[in-house]
N, C-alpha and C positions, 0 to 999 in steps of 0.2 A: 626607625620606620620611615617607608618612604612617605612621598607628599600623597601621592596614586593611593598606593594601602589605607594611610590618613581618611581619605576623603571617602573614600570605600567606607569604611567602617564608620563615618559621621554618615553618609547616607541611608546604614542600615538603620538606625535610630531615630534620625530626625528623618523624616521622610513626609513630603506632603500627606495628610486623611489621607487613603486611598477611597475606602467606601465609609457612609457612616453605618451600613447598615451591614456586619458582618465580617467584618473585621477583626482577625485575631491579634491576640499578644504574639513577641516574639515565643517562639514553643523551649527554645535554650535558656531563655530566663524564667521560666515557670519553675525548671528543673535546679535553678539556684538557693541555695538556703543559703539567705543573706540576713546577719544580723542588722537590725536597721538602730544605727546611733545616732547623733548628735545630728540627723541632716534637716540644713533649711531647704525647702521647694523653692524658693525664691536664687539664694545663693546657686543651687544647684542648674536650675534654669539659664540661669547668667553664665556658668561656668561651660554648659553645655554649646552657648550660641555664639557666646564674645571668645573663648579660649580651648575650644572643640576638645574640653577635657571632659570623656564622659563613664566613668569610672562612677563617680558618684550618682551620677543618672541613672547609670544600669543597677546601681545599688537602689535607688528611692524607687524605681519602675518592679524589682522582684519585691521591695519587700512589700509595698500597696498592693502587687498581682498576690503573696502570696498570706497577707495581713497580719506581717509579722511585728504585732503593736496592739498593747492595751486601749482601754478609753480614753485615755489622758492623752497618750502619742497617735491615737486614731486621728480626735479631735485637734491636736495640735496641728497635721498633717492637713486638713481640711481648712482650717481658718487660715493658714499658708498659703494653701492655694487658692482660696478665695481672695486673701488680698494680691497676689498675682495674677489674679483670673485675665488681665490683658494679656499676657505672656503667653497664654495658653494658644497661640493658634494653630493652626492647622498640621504644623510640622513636629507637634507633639500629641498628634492626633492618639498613640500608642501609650499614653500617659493617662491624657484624656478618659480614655475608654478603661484601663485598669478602674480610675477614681470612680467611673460611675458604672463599674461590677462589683463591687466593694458588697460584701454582705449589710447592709448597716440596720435593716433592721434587726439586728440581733443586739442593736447597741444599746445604750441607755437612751431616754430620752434627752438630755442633752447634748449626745451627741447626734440623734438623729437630727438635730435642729441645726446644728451644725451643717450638715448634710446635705442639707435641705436650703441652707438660704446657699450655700456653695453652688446647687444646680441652677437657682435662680439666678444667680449673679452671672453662672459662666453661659446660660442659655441668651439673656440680655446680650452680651457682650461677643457671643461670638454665637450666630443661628446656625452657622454650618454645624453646630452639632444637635440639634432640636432633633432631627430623627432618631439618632444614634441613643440619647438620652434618654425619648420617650418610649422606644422600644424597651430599653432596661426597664423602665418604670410599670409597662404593661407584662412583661415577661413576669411578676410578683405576683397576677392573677391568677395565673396558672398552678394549681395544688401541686405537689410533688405527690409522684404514685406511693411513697411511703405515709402520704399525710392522710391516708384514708381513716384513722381513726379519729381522726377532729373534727369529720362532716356523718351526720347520722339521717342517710334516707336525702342527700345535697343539703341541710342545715349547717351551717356549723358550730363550732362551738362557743364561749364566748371568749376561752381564749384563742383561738383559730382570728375570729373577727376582729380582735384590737390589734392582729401583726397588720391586715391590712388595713387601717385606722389611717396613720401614718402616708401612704402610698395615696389613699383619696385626697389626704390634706394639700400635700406637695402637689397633685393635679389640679387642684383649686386653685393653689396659689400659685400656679403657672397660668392657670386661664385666665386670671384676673391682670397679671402683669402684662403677659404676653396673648390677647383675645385669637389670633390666627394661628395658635397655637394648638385648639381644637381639630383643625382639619387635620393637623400631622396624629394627633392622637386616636381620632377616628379610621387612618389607615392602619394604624398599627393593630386597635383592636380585632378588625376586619382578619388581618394577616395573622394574627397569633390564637384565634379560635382555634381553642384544640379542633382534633378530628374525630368525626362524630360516634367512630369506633373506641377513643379512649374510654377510662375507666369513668361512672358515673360520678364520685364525685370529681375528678377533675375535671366535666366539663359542667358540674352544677355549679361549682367553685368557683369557675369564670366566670357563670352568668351572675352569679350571687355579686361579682364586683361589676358587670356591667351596668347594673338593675341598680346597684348603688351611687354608680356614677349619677342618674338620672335626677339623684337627691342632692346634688350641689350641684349639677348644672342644667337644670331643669330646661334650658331655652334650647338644647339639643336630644331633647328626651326622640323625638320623632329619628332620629338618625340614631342613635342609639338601640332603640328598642327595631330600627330595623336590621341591625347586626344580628338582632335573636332571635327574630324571626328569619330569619333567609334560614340559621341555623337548626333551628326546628323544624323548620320545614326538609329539610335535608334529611333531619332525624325520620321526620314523621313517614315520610314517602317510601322509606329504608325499614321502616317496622309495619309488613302487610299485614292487617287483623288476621288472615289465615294464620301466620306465623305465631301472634300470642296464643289463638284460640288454640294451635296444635302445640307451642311448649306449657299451658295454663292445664290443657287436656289431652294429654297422651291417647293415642286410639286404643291403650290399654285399660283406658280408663272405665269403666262403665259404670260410675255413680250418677245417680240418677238425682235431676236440681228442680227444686221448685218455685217455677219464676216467678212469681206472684209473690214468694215469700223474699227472694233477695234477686230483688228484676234485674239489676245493673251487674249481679255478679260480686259485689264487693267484699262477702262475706263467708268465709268458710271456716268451716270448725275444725277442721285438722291443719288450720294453718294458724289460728290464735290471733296472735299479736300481728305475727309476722305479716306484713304487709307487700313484701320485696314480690316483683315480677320474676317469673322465672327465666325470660329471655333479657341477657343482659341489655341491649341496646331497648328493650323493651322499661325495664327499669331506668334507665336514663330519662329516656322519655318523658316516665309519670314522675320523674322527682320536679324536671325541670317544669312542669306542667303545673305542678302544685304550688313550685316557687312564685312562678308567673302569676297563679291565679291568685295568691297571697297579695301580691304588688297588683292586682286589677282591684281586689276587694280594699286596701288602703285608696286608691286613687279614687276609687266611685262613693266610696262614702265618706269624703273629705267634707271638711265642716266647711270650708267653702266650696259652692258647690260650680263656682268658675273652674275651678281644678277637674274637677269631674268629667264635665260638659268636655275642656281641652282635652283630655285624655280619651275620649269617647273619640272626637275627630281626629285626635293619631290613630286611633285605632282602626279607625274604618280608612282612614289613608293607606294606611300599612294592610288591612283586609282587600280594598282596592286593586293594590301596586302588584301584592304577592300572594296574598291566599287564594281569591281568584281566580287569577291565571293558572292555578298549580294544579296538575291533574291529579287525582288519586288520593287526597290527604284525609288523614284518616282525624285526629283529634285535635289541630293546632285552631281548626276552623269555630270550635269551643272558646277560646277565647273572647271573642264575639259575641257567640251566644252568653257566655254567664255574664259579661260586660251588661249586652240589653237587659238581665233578669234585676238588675237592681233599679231599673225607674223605666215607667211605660213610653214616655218619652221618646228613649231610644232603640226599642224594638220598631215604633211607629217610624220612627227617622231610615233606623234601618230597610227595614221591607221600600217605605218611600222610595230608595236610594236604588235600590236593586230592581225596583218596577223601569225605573227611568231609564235604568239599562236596557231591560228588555226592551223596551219601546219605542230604543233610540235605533232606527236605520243605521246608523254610522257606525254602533257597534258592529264585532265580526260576530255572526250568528255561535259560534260556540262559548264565546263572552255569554250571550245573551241566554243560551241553553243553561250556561250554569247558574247564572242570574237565576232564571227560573227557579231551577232546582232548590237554593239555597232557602225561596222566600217559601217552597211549599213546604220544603223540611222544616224551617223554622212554625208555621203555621201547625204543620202535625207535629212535634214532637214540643213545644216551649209551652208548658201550664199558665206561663205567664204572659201569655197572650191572650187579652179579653176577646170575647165572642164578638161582640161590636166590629174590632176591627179584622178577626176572621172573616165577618159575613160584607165588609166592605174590600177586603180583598178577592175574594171569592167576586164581587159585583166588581172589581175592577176588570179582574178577567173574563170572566162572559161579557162583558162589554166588548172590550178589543176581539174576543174570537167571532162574536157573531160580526160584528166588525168587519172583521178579514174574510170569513164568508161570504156576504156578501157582495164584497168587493173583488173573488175572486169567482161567482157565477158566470158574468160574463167575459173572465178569462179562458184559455187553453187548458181542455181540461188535464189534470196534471195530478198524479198523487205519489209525486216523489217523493221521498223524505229529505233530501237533502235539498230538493224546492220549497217545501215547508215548515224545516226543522223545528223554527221557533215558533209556528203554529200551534203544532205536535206536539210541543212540549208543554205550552202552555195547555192546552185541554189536557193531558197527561197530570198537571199540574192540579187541574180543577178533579180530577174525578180520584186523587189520589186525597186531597186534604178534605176530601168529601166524606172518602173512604176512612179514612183515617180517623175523622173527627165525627163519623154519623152519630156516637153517643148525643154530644151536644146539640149538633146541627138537629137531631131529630126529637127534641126531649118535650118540643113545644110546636101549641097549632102556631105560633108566631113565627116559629124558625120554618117549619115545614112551609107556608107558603112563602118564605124570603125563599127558598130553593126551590120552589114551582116559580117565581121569577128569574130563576136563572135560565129554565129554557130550553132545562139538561139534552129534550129527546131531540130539540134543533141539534144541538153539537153532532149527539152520536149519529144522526142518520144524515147528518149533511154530505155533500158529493167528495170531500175530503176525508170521512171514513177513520176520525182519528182511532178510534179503540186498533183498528188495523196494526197501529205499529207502535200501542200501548205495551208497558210489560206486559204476560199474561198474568201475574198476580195481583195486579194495579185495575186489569179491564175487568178481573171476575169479581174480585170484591166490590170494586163500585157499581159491577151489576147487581149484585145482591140487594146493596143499598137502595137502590132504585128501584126495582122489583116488591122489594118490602112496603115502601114509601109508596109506590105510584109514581114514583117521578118521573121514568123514564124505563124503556124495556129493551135492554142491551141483550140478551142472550138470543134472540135471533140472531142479529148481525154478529154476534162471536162466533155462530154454529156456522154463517154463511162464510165468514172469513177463516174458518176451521178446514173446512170443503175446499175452499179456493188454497189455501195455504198447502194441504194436503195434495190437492193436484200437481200444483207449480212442483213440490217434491219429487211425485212420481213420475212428473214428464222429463224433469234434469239429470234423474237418478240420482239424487242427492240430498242428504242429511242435511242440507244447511235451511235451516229456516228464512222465512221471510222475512227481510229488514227488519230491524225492532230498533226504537230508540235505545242510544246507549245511554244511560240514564244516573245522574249520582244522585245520593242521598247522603248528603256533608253531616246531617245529626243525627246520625245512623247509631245505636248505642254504646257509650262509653268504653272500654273496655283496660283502661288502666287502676290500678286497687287506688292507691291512694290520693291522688287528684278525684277520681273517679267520687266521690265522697260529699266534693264540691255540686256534682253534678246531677245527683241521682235528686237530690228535693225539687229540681226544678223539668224534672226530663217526662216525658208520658208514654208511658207505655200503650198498645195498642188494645183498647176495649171496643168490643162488638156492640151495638145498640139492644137494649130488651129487644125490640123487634125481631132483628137479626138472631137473638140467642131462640127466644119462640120458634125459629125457622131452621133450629138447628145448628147454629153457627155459635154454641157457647166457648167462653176463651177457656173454660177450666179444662176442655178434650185439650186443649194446646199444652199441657203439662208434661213434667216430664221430659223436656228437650236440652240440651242444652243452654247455659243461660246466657251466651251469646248468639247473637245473628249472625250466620254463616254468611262469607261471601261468595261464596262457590258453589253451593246447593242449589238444588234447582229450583224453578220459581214454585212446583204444585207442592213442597214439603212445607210450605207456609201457608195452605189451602186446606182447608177442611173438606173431607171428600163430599159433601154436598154442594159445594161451590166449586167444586172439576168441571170442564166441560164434559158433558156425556150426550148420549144420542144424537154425536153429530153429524152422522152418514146416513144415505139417502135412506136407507134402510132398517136405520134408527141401532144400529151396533154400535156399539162401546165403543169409540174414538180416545185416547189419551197421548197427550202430546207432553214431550217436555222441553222446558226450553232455560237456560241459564241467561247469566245477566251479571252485571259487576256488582252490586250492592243488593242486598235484602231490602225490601220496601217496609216489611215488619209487620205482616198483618200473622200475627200470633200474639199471645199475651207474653 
């Protein structure tokens, strides 16, 4: 052979790493069935570098690619090349990467331990493989779509949990040797999230090892747990509640549900046991939801209750950073909420945190809108929220609006929405948790004049006009309330803004209504079965005041509907026709307008 050829063929072997992340075996030695005898890693190494005889190399490189060797020659094979792990550098990069594809947890335990001090040794000794390594070791979290029967609903089983037992220990005991070792294992997990269309348990399977990462390395939980949210949130944005309510309820469907008896939805009797969503990526969703809220209810009722409290401020960092900002999300924003239901504490902290938003200038006013949004919803729909601090939120906001009225009298007059969004929203805000909550707000002479302190008939008739670009099922229910009460007498101004709204129409030729706040409701009601479960003890449904029911507006007419909230339906299907505007033309004719909107506000039972 010549020297040319020679060298040719030592370069196809030894060849510097090229990449650590992606790099294959030779594809012609895979295809080699090599018995593997008598070879030292060590001998062979030497033979390789000092005397470019590499006969024996391409023997020890198939038979490790293709693990033609019991435990005894596994293990011997590994203890080899950990005490040659100096030898290993870069131009046995293709050697390297065999050793650490190696099936091994299929091995005994002491060979995995084997295994295991070998990655340690050779990651010390030579970092240029720290990606390459820790990528293998996170690829382990990922189910194989054949393992669907060892995860029930994203559980798994217990023997499912002891293969990965092993793969947390060796990540432990890398983070502890090697501490900068984290950020490389935090890109990987990032990178190797299944995608969000896999199968349910493989991607409950992953989170099930992310979630367990958090338990040996707790001082990265905050970076961690934001891998699974960016993920959920991916999920959540990708499963529109139209989408379940139409695979949950076929428009074939015409059974008739009684909400009152199973408000949330949770329970059906032609379904039994069975709990599984019928839209798959929907089912993803409520396993991993259930996993989650499994590992919220560990962290919040830790017997120390430093744990708690920390896990409360990752959580509102990460509610902060991403939920927030995220337009449209339908359940992940639950987290949050069951976190506040276990100590009053943190609802207070909460709502606190979200006021501050609003009322900071510097935020962007659509920050600040959703800010809004979030503290009314939680006010209407959280049982576990005392009256006390409803009726001081409630006096936070009539403070700041009469506030901004005033301050904007001797402004330009102006009733843009998008000049006053976060005015808008907030009174939006107050006549919706009003609405919402008149049961309680009205049950006492005590409560009734805390709300003749609010001021209500200032808001609606001020030169800002907020009911104007209220929802319309938002402005007619808390007319009602008001009407009932004495508080305040909104159905003139709805009938004059009816007229006016009606003109603008006919002058443009035009179906499109007058600006309306686009408006979310983040605890808009559950709708996955089995998370959903967690939810329903602490959620409220929407009850009419005795007042209101005297006046006609009883919840039991609302029966009979389907037992989720439409987001598509139009605002007057959640209206009791005593509460429609009617006689709004000069003439006193029947007027009825309809008008759609992104979220149900919920005034049904």
């Amino acid at each position: 052979m010549s020297v040319t050829a020679e060298k040719r063929r030592i370069s196809s072997i030894l060849k510097p790493y090229p990449s650590l992340e992606g790099s294959k075996l030779n594809a012609s030695l895979s295809q080699k069935k090599v018995l593997f005898d008598d070879l030292s890693v060590e001998s062979v190494l030497q033979d390789a570098l000092e005397s470019n005889r590499l006969q024996r190399f391409e023997h020890l490189l198939a038979a490790v690619k293709e693990e033609q060797f019991d435990d005894g020659k596994f293990q011997q094979v590994f203890v080899e090349s950990k005490r040659c792990v100096y030898m290993l550098n870069s131009n046995f990069g293709m050697l390297v990467e065999a050793l650490l594809s190696v099936n091994w947890l299929a091995r005994s335990e002491s060979a995995q331990e084997i295994y295991m001090e070998f990655v340690i040794e050779l990651l010390v000794a030579h970092s240029n493989y720290t990606s390459l390594a820790v990528a293998k070791l996170v690829q382990q979290f990922v189910p194989k779509e054949e393992d669907r029967t060892g995860w029930t609903h994203g559980v798994p089983s217990e023997e499912v949990s002891k293969v990965f037992a092993p793969v947390h220990d060796l990540i432990a005991r890398l983070k502890n040797v090697i501490p900068m070792i984290f950020n490389v294992i935090l890109v990987q997990l990032r990178k190797q999230f299944p995608y969000f269309k896999k199968s349910s348990h493989v991607i409950c399977g992953y989170l099930h090892n992310v979630l367990w990462m958090t338990e040996h390395s707790s001082m990265f939980s905050e970076e961690l747990l934001e891998i699974v949210f960016n993920r959920l949130l991916t999920i959540d944005v990708n499963t529109p509640r139209n989408e379940i309510e139409d695979a949950e309820f076929p428009e074939d469907d015409h059974q008739i549900f009684t909400m009152d008896e199973d408000p949330m939805g949770l329970i059906d009797e032609e379904l039994g046991d069975d709990a599984t969503m019928k839209l798959p990526i929907a089912e993803t969703l409520d396993c991993c939801m259930e996993k989650m809220f499994e590992y919220i209810q560990r962290r919040a009722t830790s017997v120390n209750a430093s744990d708690a409290d920390r896990m409360f401020k990752v959580l509102l960092a990460l509610f902060d950073n991403h939920i927030l900002p995220t337009h449209n999300t339908h359940h992940v924003q639950f987290l949050m909420f069951y976190f506040c239901s276990f100590k009053q504490s943190y609802v207070e902290y909460f709502i606190t945190y979200l006021w501050k938003q609003v009322i900071n200038p510097n935020v962007s006013p659509p920050m600040r809108q959703a800010a809004v949004g979030y503290i009314a919803s939680m006010l209407a729909r959280a049982n576990f929220v005392p009256i006390i601090l409803l009726k001081s939120t409630l006096q936070e906001f009539s403070q700041w609006v009469h506030h901004y009225i005033q301050r904007t009298d001797s402004m330009q007059y102006n009733q843009s929405l998008r000049a006053h969004m976060v005015f808008y929203s907030v009174c939006q805000a107050i006549f919706y948790v009003i609405a919402f909550r008149s049961r309680q707000l009205t049950s006492s002479a005590k409560n009734l004049i805390f709300l003749q302190t609010l001021q209500l008939s200032s808001i609606v008739t001020c030169h800002l006009n907020p009911l104007r670009v209220c929802l319309p099922a938002v402005a007619t229910a808390f007319a009602g309330v008001t009407r009932a009460h004495q508080l305040a007498y909104c159905h003139t101004i709805l009938e004059r803004n009816a007229r006016r709204k009606l003109a603008t129409i006919y002058k443009n030729e035009s179906q499109t209504p007058e600006e309306c706040l686009d408006t979310f409701f983040p605890f808009d009601p559950y709708m996955l079965k089995k998370s959903g479960k967690r939810i329903e003890p602490i959620f409220l449904q929407y009850q009419a005041s005795e007042v209101e029911e005297d006046h006609g507006i009883s919840s039991s007419e609302a029966r009979g509907r389907k037992r989720y909230e439409s987001v598509s339906e139009d605002v007057d299907d959640f209206i009791h026709e005593s509460k429609r505007l009617k006689n709004g033309g000069p003439e006193g004719g029947d007027m009825h307008f309809t008008y759609s909107y992104g979220v149900s506000p919920g005034f049904h039972s």
